[in-house]
N, C-alpha and C positions, 0 to 999 in steps of 0.2 A: 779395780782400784790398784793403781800402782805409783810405783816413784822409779822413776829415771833418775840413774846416779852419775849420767853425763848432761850437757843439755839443761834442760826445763825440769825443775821441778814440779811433779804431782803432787800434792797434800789434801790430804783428806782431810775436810773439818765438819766434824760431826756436832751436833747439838749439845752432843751429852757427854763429851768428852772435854772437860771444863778441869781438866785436876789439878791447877793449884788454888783453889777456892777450899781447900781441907785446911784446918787449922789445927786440926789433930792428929797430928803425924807422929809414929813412931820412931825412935831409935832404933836401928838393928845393928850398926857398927860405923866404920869409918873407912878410906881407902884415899891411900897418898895425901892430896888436897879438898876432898869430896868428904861428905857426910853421906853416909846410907841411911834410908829411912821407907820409913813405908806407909802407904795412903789405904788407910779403910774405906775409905768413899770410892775408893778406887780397886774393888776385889783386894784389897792388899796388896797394890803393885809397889813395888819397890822401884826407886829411885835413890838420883844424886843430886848432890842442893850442893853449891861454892857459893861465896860472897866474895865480890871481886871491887877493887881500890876506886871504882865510879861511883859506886854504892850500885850496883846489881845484882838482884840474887838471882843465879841460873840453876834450872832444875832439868835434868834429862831421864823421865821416865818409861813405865809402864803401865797402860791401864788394861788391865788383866778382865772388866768388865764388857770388852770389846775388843781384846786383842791389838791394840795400836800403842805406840809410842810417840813420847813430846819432848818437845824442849820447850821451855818457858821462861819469859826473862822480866824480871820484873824492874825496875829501876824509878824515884822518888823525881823525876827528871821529866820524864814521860808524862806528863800530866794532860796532853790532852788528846789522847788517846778515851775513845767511849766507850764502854762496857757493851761485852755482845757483840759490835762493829767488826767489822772484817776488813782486814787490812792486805793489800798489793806491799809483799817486801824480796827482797831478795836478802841469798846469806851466799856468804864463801866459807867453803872450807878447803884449808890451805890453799886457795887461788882458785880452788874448781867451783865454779857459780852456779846456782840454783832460784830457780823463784819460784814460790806459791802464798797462801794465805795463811796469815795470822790472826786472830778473836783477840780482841781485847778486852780485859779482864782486869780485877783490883785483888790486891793481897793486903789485908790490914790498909784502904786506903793507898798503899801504890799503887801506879797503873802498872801493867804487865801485856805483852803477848805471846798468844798461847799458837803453837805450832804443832800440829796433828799430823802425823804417820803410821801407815799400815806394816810396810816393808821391815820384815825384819834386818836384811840385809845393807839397808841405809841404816839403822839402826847403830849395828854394829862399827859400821866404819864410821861412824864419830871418832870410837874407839881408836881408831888409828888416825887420828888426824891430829894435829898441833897448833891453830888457832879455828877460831870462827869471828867474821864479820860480818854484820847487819845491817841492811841498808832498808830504809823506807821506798814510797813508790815514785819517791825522783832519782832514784840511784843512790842517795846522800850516803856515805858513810854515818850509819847512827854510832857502832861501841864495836868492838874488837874484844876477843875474850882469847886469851890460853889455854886450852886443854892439855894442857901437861896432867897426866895422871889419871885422864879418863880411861885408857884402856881400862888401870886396873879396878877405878870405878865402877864401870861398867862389868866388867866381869864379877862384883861384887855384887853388882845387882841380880848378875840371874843367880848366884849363889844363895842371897836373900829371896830370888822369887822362887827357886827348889825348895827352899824349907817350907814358906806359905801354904805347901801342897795343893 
C-alpha cells in the first residue's frame, strides 16, 4: 500500500477505518486555527477539526487502530452523497493534483467524505501546504479550504499522539 506524492493518488479505504462517526471526542488543546482532539473509537488518535465560512468541518487525523491517517470533510451541502458509497474525487494541494477514493459517511445528519492514508510522509506534507481543493468525479471544483496553521496543527497532533502512549 502506497501514496504517490506526485501523479495519482493511492488511498487506501479500509472498512474500518470510519473515524468521524465518534461523537465522543476529546479535548486535548488547540493550535493556531485548529482544535486538537482525540477519537477513542479510534486507539486515541489525535486529530484537528476547523470550521470553515461554507459551513465545513474538516478533520485531519490518526487512526492509531491501523496506523493510517484521514482527512474528512463534512459539509450540510452535500446531501446526496450515500453512506458507505465510494466516491471517484480528486484534491490539489497547493496546485499538485492527486486522485483516489472517498466513503461517504454522516456526522450528526451531515454528509461527509472520508479519505483514508497509509503514508506517513503524505501525511505530513499537508503540513506544509497552504490550500486544499476538492473536486468530485467530473473534475467540478466542490470547496477550497486554507490550511494556514496546519503545520503547527499537525505537529500538535503527534504531541498529543506521544502522550496517548
Amino acid at each position: 500500500m502506497l501514496i504517490k506524492l506526485t501523479g495519482v493518488l493511492t488511498i487506501v479505504m479500509g472498512v474500518s477505518a470510519m473515524p468521524v462517526l465518534a461523537q465522543d471526542l476529546i479535548e486535548w488543546g488547540s493550535s493556531d486555527y485548529w482544535s486538537v482532539l482525540v477519537d477513542p473509537t479510534l486507539g486515541n488518535g489525535c486529530l484537528i477539526q476547523g470550521e470553515y465560512p461554507d459551513g465545513s468541518l474538516v478533520r485531519v487525523g490518526l487512526d492509531r487502530r491501523d496506523d493510517t491517517g484521514y482527512i474528512t470533510v463534512f459539509n450540510a451541502n452535500w446531501g446526496d452523497l450515500v453512506e458507505g458509497e465510494v466516491y471517484p474525487i480528486g484534491f490539489s494541494l497547493d496546485g499538485e493534483y492527486f486522485e483516489g477514493q472517498a466513503k461517504g459517511l454522516y456526522l450528526n445528519g451531515v454528509p461527509g467524505a472520508d479519505v483514508v492514508f497509509d503514508n506517513v510522509d503524505f501525511f505530513m506534507s499537508i503540513a506544509l501546504r497552504q490550500s486544499m481543493t476538492l473536486y468530485n468525479a467530473d473534475q467540478v471544483e466542490v470547496t477550497t479550504f486554507d490550511l494556514t496553521g496546519t503545520g503547527a496543527g499537525l505537529e500538535a497532533v503527534l504531541k498529543c499522539q506521544d502522550e496517548q502512549g
